[in-house]
C-alpha positions in Angstrom: -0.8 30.8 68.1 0.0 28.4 70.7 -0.5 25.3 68.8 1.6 26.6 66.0 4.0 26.9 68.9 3.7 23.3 70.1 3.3 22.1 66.5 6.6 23.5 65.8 8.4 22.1 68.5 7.3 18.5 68.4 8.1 18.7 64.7 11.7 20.1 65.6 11.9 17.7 68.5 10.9 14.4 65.9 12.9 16.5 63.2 16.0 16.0 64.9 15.6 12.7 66.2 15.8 11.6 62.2 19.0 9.9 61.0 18.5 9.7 57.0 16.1 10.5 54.4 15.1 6.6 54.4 14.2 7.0 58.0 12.4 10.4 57.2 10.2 8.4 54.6 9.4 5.8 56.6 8.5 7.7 59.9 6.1 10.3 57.8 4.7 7.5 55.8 3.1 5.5 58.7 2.7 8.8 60.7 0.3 9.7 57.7 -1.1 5.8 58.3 -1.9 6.9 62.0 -2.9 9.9 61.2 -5.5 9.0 58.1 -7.1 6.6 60.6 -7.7 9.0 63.2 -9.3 10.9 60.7 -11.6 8.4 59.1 -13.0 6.9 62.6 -14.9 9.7 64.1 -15.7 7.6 67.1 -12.2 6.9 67.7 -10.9 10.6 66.9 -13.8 12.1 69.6 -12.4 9.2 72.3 -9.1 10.3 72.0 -10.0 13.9 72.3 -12.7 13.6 74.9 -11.7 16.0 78.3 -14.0 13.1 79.8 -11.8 10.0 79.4 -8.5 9.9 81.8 -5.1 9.9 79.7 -3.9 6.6 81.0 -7.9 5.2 79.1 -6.7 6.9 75.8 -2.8 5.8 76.2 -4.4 1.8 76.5 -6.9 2.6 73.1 -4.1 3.8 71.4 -1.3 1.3 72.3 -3.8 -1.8 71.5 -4.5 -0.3 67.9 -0.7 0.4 67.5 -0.2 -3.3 68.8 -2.4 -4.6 65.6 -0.2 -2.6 63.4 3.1 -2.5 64.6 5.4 1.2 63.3 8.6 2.3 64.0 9.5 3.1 67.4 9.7 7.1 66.8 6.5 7.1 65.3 4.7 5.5 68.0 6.2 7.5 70.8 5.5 10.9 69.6 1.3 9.5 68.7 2.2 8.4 72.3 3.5 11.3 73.6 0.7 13.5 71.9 -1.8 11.1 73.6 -0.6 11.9 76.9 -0.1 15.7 76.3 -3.7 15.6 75.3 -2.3 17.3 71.7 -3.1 14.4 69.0 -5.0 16.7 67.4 -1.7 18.6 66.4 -0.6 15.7 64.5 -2.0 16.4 61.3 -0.2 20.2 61.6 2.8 18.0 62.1 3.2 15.7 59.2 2.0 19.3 57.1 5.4 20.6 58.8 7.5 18.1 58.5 8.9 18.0 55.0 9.9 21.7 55.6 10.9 21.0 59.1 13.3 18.2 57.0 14.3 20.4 54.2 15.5 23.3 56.8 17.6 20.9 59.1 19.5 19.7 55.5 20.2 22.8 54.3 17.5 23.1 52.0 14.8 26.4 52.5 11.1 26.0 51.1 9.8 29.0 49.7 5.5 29.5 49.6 4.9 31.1 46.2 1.5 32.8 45.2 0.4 33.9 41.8 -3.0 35.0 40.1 -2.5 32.5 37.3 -0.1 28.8 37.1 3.1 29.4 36.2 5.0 27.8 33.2 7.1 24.7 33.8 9.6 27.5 32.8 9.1 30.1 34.6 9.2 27.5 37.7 12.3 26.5 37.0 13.8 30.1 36.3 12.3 31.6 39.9 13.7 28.1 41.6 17.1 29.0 39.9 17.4 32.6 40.8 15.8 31.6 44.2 19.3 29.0 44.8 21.6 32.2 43.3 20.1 34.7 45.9 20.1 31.9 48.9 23.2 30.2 47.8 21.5 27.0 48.7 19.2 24.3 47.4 15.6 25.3 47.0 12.0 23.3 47.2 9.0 25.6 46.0 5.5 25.1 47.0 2.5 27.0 44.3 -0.7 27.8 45.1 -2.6 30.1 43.2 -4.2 33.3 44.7 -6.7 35.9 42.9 -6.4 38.7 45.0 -2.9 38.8 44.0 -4.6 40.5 40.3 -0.5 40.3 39.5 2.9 39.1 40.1 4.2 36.9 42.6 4.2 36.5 46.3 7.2 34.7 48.1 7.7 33.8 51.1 10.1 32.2 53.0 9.7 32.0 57.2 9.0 35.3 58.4 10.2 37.0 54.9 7.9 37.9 53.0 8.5 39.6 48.8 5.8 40.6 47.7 6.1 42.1 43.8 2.2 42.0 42.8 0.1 44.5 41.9 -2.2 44.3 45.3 1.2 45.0 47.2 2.3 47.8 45.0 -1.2 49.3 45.6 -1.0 48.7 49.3 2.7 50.3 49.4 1.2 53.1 47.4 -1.7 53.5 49.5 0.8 53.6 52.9 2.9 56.0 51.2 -0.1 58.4 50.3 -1.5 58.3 53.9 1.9 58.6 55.4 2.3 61.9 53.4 -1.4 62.8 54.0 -0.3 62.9 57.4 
């Protein structure tokens, strides 16, 4: 819980701090560079998470690497800044919330949406439609499929959650029963 906490205010901190979608490009782009490279070199990913080696060690290691690659200035003060908060593990959690992060600060809400089975191009575009009618506001949807789900659709937005598939219906009907049971 608390690193989603800190995840989501360093992303609202670097979200704000953006200018344009060009800049937003750019900034997640070699973010994503970093962040692929701390991933691929265990050595250097247990150095820079080590309790053992002093802040000011890991701050040198990563300014020389950043030195061999030069990126924008945001980019390498918030890898900087998570370097020194002993938190650049949180960077990959980040970039993940950072397109949303984007999207909310532009007026645009991202909605999660679960189903048993892929939906049609068409029924995509019909749910993204009456999604922008209900929100009066652009809409980005992200699919993933989910089994448990035996029907329907599962939305969610933030904290809101619609849930009109069969395992909710049966979990509704279940609370219902007990409540009456009681």
């Amino acid at each position: 819980m608390k690193n989603q906490i800190l995840t989501k205010r360093y992303t609202q901190g670097l979200v704000n701090s953006i200018k344009s979608d060009e800049e937003f490009s750019a900034l997640a782009r070699e973010l994503s560079g970093f962040a692929a490279l701390f991933q691929k070199h265990k050595k250097m990913r247990e150095t820079l998470v080590s309790p053992f080696l002093p802040t000011s060690k890991k701050k040198q290691i990563v300014e020389a690497i950043l030195a061999k690659k030069p990126i924008m200035r945001k980019a390498s003060r918030l890898i900087l800044l998570l370097v020194e908060n002993n938190r650049v593990e949180l960077l990959s959690d980040i970039l993940e919330s950072l397109p949303e992060a984007w999207n909310e600060k532009n007026g645009i809400y991202t909605f999660e949406v679960a189903s048993v089975v892929p939906l049609t191009d068409g029924q995509k575009k019909n749910l993204e439609n009456k999604l922008e009618m209900s929100e009066k506001r652009p809409v980005v949807l992200k699919f993933r499929i989910d089994p448990a789900l035996v029907g329907g659709l599962w939305i969610k937005r933030g904290n809101m959650v619609y849930d009109v598939s069969i395992k909710g219906s049966l979990m509704k009907m279940k609370e219902k029963a007990y409540e009456e049971s009681v």
